[in-house]
C-alpha positions as CSV (number, residue, x, y, z in Angstrom):
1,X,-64.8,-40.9,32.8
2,X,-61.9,-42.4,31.4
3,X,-59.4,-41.5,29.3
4,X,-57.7,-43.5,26.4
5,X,-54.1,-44.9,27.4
6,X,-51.3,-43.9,25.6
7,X,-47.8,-45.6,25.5
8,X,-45.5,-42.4,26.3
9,X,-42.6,-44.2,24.7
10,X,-43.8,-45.9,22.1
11,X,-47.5,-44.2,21.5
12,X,-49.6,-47.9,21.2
13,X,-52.7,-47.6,22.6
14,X,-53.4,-51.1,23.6
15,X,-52.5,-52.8,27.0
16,X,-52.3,-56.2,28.4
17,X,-52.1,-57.5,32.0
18,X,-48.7,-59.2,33.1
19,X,-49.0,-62.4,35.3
20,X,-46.1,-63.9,36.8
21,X,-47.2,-67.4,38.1
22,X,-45.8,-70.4,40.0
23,X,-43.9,-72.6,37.6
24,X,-41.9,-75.6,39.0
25,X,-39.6,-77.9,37.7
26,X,-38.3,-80.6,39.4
27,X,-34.1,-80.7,40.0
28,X,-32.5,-84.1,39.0
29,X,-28.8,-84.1,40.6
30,X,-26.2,-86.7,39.8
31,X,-24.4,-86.6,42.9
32,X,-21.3,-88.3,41.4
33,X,-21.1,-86.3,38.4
34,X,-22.2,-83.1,39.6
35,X,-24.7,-83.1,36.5
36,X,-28.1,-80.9,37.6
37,X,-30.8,-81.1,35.1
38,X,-34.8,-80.1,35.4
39,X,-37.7,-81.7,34.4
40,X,-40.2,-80.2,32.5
41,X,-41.9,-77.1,33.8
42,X,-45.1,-77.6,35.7
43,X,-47.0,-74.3,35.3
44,X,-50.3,-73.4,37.5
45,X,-51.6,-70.2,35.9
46,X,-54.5,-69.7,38.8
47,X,-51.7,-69.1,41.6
48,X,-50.2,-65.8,41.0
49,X,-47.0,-65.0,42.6
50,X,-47.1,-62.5,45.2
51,X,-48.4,-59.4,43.9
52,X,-46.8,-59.9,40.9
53,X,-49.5,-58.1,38.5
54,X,-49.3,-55.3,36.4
55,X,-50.3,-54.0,33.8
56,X,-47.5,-53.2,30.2
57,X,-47.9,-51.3,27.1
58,X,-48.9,-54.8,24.6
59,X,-46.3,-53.3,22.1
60,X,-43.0,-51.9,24.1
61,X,-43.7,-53.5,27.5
62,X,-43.5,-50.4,29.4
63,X,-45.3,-51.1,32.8
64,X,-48.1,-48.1,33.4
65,X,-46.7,-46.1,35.9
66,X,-47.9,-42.6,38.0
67,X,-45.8,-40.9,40.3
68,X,-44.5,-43.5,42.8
69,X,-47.4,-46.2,41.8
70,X,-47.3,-49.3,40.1
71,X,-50.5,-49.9,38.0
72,X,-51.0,-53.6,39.6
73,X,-54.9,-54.3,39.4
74,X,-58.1,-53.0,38.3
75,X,-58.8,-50.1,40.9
76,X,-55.0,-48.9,39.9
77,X,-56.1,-49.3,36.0
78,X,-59.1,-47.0,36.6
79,X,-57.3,-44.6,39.0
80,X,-54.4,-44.0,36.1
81,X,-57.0,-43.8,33.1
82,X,-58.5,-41.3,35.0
83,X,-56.3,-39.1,34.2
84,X,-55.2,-37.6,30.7
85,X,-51.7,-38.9,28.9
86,X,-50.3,-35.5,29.4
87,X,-51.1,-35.0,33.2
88,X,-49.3,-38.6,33.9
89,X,-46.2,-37.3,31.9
90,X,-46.1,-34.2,33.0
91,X,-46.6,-35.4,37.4
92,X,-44.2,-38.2,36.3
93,X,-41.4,-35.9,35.0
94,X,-42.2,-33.9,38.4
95,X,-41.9,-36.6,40.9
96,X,-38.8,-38.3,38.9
97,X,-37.4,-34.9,39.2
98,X,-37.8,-34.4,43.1
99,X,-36.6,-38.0,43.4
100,X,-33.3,-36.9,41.4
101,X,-33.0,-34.0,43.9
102,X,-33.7,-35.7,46.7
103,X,-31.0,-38.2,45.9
104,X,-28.4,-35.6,45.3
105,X,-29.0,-33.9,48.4
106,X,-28.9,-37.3,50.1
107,X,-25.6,-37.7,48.7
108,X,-24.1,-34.4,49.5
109,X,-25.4,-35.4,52.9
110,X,-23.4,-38.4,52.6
111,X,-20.1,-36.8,51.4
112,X,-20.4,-34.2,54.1
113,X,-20.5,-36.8,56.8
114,X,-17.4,-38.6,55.6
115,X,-15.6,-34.8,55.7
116,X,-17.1,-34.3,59.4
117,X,-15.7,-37.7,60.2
């Protein structure tokens, strides 16, 4: 079963699926005058960059995230809607939290080092 997406910033509970794709424009230099200018943008929407999906809240833009995952393609989609609004905020808040920590201690570590030294 899956459960109905919900914006935790802005609520909407609609999402759309962000494409980045290989756009090209050609550079036209004027060695003398140092002038650089492009020509128009040649856009081919079947070659996606990279991995460079994911999917955004339609109204805010806020990419779907859980935990440490980046909701990138369909088996992510299903994998987040799996779970309820409140369990991704609530293991969200916990792993952002032992991140924090984690960095803090790092950089006590850090400072430590530098007394030591």
């Amino acid at each position: 079963m899956l459960h109905k997406y919900q914006c935790p910033h802005c609520k909407s509970e609609e999402i759309t699926c962000r494409k980045w794709v290989d756009c090209r424009e050609d550079v036209i230099i004027d060695y003398t005058t140092g002038h650089i200018e492009y020509g128009p943008p040649q856009i081919n929407e079947n070659e996606v960059c990279g991995n460079q999906v994911d999917f955004i809240c339609k109204k805010c833009n806020t990419p779907l995230f859980y935990t440490q995952l980046w909701v990138h393609d369909e088996r992510d989609l299903r994998e987040y809607l799996s779970h309820t609004s409140e369990q991704i905020e609530r293991e969200n808040d916990e792993y952002l939290e032992a991140e924090a920590e984690e960095h803090a201690a790092k950089e006590k570590y850090e400072e430590c080092q530098m007394i030591d030294d």
